[in-house]
N, CA, C and O atoms as a GROMACS GRO file, in nm:
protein
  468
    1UNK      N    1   4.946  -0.325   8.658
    1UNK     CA    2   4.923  -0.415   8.770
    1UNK      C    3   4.783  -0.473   8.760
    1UNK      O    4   4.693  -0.394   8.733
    2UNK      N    5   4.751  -0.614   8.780
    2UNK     CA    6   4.623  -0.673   8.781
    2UNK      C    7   4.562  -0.679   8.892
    2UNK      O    8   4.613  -0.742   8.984
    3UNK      N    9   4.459  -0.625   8.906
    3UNK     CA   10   4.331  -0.601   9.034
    3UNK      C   11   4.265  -0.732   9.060
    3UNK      O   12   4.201  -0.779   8.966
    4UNK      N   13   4.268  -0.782   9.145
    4UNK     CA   14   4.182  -0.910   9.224
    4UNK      C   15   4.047  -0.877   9.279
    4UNK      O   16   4.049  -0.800   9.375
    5UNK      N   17   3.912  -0.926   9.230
    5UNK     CA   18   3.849  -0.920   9.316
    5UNK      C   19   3.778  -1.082   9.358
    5UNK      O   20   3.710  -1.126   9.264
    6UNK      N   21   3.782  -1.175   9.481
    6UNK     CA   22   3.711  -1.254   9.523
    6UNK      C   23   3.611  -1.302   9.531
    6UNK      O   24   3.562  -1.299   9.643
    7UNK      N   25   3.527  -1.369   9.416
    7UNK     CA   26   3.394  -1.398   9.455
    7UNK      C   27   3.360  -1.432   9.613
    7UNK      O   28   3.457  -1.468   9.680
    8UNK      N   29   3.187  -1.423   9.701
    8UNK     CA   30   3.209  -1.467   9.810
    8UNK      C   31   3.210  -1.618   9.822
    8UNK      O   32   3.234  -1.656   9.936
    9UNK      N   33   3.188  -1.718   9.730
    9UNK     CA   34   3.238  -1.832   9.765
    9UNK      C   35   3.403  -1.918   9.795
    9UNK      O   36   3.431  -2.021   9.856
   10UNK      N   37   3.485  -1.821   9.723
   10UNK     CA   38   3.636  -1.814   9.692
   10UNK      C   39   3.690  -1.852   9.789
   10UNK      O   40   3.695  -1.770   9.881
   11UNK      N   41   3.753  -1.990   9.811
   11UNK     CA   42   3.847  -2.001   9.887
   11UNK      C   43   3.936  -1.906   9.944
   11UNK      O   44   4.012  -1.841   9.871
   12UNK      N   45   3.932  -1.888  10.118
   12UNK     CA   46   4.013  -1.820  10.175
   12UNK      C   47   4.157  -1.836  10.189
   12UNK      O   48   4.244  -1.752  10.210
   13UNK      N   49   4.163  -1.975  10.172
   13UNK     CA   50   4.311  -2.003  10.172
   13UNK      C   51   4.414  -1.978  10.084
   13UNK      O   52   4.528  -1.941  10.114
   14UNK      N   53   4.359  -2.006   9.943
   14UNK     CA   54   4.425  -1.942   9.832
   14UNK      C   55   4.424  -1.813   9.854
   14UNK      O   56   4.509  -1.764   9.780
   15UNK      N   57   4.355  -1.705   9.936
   15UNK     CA   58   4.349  -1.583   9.932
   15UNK      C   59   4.468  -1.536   9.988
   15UNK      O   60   4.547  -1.452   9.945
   16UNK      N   61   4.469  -1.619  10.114
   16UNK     CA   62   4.558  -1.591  10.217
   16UNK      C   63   4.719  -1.672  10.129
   16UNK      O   64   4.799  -1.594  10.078
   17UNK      N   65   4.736  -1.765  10.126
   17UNK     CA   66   4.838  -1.810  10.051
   17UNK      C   67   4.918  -1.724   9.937
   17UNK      O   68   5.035  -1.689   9.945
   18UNK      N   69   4.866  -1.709   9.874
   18UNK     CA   70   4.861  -1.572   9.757
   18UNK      C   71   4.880  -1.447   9.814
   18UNK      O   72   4.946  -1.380   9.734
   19UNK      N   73   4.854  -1.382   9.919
   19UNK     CA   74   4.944  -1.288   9.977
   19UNK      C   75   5.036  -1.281  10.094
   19UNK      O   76   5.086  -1.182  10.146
   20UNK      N   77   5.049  -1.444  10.134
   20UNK     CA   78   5.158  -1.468  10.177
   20UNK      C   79   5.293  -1.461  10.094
   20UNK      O   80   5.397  -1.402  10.124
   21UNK      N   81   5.261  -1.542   9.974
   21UNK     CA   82   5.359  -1.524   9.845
   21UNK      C   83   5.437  -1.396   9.802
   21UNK      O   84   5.550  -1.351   9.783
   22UNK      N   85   5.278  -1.358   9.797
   22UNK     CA   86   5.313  -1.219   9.709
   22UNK      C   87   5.239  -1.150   9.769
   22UNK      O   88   5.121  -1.156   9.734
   23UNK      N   89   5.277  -1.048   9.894
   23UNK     CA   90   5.206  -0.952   9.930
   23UNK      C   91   5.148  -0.815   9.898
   23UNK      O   92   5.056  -0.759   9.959
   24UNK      N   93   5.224  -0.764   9.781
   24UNK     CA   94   5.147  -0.653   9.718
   24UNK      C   95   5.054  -0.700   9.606
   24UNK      O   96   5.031  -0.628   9.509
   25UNK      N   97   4.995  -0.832   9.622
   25UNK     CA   98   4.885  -0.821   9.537
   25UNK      C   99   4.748  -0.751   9.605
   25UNK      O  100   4.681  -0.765   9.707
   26UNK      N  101   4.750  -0.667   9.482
   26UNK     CA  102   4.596  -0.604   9.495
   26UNK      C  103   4.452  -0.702   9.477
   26UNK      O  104   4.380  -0.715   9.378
   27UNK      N  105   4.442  -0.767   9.618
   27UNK     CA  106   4.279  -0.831   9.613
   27UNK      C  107   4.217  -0.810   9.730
   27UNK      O  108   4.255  -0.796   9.847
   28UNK      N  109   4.080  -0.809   9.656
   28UNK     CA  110   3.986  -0.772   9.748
   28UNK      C  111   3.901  -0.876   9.767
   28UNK      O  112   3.909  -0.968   9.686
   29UNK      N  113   3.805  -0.886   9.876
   29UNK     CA  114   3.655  -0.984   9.829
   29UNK      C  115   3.546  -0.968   9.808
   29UNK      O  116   3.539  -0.847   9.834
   30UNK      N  117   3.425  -1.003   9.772
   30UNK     CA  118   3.346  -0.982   9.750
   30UNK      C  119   3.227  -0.885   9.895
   30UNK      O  120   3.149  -0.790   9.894
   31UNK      N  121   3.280  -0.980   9.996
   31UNK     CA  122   3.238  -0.939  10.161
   31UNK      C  123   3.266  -0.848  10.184
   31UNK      O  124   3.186  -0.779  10.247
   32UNK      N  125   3.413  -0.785  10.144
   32UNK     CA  126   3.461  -0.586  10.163
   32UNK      C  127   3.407  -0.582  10.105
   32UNK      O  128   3.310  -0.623  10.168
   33UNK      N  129   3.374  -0.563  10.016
   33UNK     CA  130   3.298  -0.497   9.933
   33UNK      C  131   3.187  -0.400   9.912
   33UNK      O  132   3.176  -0.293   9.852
   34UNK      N  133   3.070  -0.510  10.016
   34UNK     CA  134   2.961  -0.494  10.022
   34UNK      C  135   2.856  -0.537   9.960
   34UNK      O  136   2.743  -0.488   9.950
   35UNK      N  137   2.923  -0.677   9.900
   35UNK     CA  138   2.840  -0.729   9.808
   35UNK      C  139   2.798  -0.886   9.842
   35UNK      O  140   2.772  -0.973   9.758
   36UNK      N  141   2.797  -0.903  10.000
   36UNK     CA  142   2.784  -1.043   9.990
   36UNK      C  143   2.604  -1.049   9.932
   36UNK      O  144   2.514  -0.966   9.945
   37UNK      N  145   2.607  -1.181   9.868
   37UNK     CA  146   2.422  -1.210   9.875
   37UNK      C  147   2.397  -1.164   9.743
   37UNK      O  148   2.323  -1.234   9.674
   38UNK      N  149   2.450  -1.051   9.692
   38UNK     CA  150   2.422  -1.001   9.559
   38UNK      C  151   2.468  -1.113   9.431
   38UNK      O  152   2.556  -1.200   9.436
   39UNK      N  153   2.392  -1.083   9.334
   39UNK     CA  154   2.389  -1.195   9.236
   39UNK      C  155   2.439  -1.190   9.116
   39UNK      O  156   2.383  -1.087   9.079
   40UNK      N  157   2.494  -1.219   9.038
   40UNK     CA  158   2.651  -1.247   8.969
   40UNK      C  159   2.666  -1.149   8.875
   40UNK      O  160   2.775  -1.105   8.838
   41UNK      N  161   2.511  -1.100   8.819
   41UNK     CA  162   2.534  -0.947   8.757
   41UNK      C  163   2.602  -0.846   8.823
   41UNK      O  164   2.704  -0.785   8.788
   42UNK      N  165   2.496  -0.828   8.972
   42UNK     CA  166   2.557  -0.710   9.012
   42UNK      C  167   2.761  -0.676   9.096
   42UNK      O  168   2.823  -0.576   9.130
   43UNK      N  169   2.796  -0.857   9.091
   43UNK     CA  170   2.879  -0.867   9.111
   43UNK      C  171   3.032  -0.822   8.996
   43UNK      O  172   3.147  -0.783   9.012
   44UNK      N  173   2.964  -0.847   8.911
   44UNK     CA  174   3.044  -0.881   8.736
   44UNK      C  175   3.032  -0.700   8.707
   44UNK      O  176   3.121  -0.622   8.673
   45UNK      N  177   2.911  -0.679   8.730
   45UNK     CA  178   2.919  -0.440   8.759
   45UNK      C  179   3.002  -0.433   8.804
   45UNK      O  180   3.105  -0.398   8.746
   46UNK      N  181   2.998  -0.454   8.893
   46UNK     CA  182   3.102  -0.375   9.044
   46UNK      C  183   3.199  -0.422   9.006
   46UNK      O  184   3.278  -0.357   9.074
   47UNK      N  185   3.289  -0.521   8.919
   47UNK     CA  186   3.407  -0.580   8.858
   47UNK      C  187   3.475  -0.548   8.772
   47UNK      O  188   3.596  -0.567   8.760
   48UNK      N  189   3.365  -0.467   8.669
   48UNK     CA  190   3.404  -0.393   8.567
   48UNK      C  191   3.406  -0.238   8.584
   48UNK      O  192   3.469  -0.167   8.504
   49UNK      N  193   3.338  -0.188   8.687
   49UNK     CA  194   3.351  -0.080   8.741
   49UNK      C  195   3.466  -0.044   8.790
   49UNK      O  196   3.528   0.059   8.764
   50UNK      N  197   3.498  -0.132   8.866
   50UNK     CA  198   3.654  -0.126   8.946
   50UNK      C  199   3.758  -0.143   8.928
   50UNK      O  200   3.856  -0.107   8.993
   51UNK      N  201   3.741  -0.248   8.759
   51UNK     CA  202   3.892  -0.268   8.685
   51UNK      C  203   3.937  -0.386   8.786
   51UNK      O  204   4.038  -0.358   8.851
   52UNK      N  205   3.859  -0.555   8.819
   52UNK     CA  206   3.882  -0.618   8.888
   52UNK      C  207   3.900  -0.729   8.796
   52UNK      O  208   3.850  -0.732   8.684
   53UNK      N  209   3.970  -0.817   8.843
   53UNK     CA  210   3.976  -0.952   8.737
   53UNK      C  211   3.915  -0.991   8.856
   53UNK      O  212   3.944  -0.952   8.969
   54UNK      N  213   3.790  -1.106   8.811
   54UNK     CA  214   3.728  -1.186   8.916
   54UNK      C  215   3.797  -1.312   8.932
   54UNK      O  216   3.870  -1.358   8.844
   55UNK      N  217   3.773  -1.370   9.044
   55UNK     CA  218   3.836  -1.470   9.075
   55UNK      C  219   3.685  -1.580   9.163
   55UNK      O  220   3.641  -1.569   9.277
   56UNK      N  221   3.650  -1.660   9.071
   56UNK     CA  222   3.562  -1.743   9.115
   56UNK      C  223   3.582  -1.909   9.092
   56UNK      O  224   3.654  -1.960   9.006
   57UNK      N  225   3.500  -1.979   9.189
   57UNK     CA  226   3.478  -2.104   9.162
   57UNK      C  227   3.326  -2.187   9.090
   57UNK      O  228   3.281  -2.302   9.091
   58UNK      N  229   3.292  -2.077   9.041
   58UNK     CA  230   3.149  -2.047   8.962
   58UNK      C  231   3.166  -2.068   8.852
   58UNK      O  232   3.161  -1.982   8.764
   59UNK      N  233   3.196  -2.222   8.830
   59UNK     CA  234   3.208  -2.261   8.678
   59UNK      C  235   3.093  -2.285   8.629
   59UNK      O  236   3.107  -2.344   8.522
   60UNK      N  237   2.947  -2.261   8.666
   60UNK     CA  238   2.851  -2.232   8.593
   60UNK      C  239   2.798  -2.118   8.559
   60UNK      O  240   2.822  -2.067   8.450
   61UNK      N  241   2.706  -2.053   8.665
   61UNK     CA  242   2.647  -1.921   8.659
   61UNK      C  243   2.741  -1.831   8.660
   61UNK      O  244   2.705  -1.751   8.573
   62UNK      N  245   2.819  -1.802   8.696
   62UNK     CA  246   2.920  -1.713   8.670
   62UNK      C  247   2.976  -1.638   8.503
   62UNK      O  248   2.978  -1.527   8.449
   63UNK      N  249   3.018  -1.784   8.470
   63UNK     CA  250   3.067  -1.732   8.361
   63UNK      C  251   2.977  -1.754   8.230
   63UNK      O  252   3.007  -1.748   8.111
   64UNK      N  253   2.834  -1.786   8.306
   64UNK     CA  254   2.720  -1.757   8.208
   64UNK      C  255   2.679  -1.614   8.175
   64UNK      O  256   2.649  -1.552   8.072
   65UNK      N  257   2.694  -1.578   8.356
   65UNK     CA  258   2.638  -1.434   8.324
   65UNK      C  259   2.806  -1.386   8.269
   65UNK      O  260   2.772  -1.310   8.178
   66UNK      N  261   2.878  -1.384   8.268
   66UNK     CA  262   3.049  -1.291   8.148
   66UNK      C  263   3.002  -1.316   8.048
   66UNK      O  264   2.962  -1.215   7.988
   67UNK      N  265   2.975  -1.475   7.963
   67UNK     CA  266   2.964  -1.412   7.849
   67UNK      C  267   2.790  -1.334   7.802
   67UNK      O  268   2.764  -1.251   7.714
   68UNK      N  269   2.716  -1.390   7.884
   68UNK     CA  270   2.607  -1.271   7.830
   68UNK      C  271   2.658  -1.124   7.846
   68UNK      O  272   2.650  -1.048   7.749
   69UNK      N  273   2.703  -1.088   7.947
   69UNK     CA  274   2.769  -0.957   7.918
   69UNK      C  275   2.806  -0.912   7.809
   69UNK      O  276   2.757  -0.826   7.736
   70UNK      N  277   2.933  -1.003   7.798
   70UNK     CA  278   3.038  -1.012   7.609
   70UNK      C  279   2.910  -0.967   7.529
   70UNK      O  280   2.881  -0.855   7.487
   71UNK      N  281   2.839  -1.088   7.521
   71UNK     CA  282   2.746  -1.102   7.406
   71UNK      C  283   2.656  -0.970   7.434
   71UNK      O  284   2.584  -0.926   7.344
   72UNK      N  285   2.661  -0.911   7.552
   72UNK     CA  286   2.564  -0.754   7.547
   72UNK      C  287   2.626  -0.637   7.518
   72UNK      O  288   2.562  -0.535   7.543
   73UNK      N  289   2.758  -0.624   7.462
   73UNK     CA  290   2.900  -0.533   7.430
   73UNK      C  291   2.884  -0.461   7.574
   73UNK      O  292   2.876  -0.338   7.571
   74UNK      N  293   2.879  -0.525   7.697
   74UNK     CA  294   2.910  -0.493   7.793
   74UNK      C  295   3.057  -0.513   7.853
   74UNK      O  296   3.094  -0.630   7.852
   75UNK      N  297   3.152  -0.415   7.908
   75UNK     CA  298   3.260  -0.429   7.971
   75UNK      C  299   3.282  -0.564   8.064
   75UNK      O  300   3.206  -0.594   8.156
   76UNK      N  301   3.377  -0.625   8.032
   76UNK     CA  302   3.391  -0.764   8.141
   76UNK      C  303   3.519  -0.747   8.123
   76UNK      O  304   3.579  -0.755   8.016
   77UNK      N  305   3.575  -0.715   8.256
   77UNK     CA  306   3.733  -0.705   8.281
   77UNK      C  307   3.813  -0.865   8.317
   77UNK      O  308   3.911  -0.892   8.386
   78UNK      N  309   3.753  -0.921   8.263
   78UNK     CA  310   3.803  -1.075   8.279
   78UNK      C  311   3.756  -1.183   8.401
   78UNK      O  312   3.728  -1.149   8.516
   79UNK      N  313   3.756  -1.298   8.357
   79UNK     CA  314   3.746  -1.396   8.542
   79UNK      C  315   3.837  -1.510   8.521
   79UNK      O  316   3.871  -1.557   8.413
   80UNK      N  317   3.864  -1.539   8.616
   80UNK     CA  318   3.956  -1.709   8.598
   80UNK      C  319   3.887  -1.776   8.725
   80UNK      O  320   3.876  -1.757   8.847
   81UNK      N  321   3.853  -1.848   8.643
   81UNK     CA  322   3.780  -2.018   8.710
   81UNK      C  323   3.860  -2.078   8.751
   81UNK      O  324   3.954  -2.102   8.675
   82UNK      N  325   3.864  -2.128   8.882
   82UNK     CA  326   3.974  -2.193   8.974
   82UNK      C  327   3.816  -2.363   8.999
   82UNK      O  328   3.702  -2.341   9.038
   83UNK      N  329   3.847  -2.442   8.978
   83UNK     CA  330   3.760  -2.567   8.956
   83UNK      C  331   3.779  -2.582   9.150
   83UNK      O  332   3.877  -2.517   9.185
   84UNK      N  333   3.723  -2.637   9.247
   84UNK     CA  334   3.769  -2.650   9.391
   84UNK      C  335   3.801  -2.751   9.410
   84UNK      O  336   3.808  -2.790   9.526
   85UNK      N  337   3.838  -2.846   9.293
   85UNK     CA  338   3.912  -2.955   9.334
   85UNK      C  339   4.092  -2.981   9.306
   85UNK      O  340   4.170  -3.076   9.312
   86UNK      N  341   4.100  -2.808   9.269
   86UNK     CA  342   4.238  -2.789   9.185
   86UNK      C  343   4.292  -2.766   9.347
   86UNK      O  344   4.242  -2.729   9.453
   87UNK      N  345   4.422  -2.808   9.300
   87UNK     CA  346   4.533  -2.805   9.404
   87UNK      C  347   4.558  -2.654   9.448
   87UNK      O  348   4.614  -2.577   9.370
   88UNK      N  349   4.512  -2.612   9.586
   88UNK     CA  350   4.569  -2.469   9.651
   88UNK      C  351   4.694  -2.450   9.584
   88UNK      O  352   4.688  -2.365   9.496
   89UNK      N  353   4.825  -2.514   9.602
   89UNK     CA  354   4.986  -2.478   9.580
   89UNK      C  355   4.998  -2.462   9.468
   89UNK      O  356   5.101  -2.406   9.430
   90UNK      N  357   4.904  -2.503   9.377
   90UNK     CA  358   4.931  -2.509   9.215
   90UNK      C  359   4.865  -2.415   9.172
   90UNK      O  360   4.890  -2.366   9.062
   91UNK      N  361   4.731  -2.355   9.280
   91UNK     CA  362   4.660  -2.206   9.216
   91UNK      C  363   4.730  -2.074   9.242
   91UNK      O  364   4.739  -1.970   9.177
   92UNK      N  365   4.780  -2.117   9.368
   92UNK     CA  366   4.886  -2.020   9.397
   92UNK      C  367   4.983  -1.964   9.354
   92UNK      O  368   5.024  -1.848   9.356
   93UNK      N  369   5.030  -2.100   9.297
   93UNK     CA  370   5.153  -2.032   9.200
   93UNK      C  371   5.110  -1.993   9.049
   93UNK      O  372   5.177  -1.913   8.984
   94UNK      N  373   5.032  -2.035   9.014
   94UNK     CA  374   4.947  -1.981   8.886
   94UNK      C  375   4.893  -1.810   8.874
   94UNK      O  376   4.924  -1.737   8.780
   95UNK      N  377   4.806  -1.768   8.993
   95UNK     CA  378   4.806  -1.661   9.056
   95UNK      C  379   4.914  -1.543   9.070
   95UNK      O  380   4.920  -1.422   9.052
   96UNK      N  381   5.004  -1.660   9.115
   96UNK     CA  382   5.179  -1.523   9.092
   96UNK      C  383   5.193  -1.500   9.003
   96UNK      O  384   5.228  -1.392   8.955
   97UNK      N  385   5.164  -1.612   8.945
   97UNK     CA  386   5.253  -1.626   8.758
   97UNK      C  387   5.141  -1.492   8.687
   97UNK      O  388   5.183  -1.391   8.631
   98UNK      N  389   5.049  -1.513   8.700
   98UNK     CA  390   4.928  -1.400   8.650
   98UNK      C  391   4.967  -1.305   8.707
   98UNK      O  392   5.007  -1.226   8.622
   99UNK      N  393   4.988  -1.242   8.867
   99UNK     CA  394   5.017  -1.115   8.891
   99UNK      C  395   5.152  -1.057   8.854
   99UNK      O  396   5.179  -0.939   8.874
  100UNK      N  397   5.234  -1.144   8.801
  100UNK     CA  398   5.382  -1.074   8.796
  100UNK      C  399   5.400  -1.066   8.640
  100UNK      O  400   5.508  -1.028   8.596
  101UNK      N  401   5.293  -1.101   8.551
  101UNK     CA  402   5.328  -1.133   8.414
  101UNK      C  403   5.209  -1.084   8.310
  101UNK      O  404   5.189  -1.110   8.192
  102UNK      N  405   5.139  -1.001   8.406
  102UNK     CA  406   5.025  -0.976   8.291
  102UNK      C  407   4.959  -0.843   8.363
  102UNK      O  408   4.920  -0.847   8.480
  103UNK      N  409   4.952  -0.750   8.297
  103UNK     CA  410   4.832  -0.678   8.346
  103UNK      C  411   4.648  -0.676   8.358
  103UNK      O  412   4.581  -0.762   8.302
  104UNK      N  413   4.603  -0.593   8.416
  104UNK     CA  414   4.460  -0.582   8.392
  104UNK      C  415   4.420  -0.630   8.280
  104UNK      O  416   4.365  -0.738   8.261
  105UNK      N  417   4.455  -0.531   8.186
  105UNK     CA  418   4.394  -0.552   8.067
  105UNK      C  419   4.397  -0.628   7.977
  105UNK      O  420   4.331  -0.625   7.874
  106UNK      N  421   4.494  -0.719   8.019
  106UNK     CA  422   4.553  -0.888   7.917
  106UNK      C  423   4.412  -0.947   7.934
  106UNK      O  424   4.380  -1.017   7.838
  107UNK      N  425   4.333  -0.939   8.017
  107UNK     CA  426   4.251  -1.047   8.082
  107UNK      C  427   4.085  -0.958   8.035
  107UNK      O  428   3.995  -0.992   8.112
  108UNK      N  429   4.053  -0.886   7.957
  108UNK     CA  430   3.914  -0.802   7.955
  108UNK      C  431   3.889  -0.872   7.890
  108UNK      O  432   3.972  -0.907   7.806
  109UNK      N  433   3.778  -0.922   7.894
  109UNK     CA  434   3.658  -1.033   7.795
  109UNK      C  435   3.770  -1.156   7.798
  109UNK      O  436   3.749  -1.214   7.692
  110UNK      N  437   3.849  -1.206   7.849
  110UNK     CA  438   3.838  -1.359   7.864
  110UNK      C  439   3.801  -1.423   8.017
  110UNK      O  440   3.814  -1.389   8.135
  111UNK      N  441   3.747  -1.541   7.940
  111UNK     CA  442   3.738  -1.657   8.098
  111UNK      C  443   3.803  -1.757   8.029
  111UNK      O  444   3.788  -1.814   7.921
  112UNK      N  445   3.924  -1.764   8.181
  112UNK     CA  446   4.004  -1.848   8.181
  112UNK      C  447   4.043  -1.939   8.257
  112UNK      O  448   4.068  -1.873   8.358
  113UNK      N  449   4.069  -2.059   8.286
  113UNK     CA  450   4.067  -2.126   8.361
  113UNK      C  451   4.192  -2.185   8.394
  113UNK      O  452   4.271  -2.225   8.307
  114UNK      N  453   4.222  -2.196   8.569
  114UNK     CA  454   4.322  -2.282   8.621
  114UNK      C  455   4.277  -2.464   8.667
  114UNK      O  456   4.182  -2.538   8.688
  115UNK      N  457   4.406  -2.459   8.661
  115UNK     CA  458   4.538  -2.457   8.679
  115UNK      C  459   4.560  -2.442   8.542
  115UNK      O  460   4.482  -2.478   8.455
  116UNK      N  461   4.714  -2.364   8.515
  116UNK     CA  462   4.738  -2.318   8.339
  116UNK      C  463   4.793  -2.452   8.242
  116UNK      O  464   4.794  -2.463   8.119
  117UNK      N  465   4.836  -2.543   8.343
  117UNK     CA  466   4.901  -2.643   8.296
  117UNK      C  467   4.803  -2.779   8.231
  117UNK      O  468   4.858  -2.879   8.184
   0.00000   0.00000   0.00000
């Protein structure tokens, strides 16, 4: 099963949409957490600590700091870049398609980006 965790910028609606869909997806956000304010290292820790695929709209710093990780043979349990001008209904269903078709570990050291199409 693939673990969600929410960056705190992450659209709520896709959050909410996405377990309207599919309600036993396992996601969390960054705000449970206890990590609002904290900065993309200590976020990308706590991600790989937890066995989380991140879920951000941090198509810069974000997946600057993953691959410095990579590049530090540090653990990165994966992220997918959702762009915020991509269509909610089309991330959504991309999202299912990821939780019903792939596990955790399909996704360690890649960044990947939606929509898949």
């Amino acid at each position: 099963m693939i673990r969600f965790l929410a960056d705190e910028d992450f659209d709520n609606d896709i959050i909410r949409g996405l377990l309207h869909r599919r309600d036993k997806t396992d996601i969390t956000r960054v705000q449970d957490e206890g990590l609002s304010g904290e900065d993309d290292s200590a976020v990308l820790e706590w991600s790989a600590s937890n066995g989380r695929v991140l879920l951000t709209h941090d198509v810069n710093t974000m997946t600057a700091e993953a691959y410095n990780r990579l590049e530090s043979g540090l653990h990165m349990p994966g992220i997918i870049v959702v762009p915020q001008s991509a269509s909610i209904e089309i991330v959504i269903d991309d999202l299912c398609l990821i939780a019903d078709c792939s596990e955790g570990q399909d996704w360690e050291g890649q960044v990947r980006y939606l929509p898949l199409q």
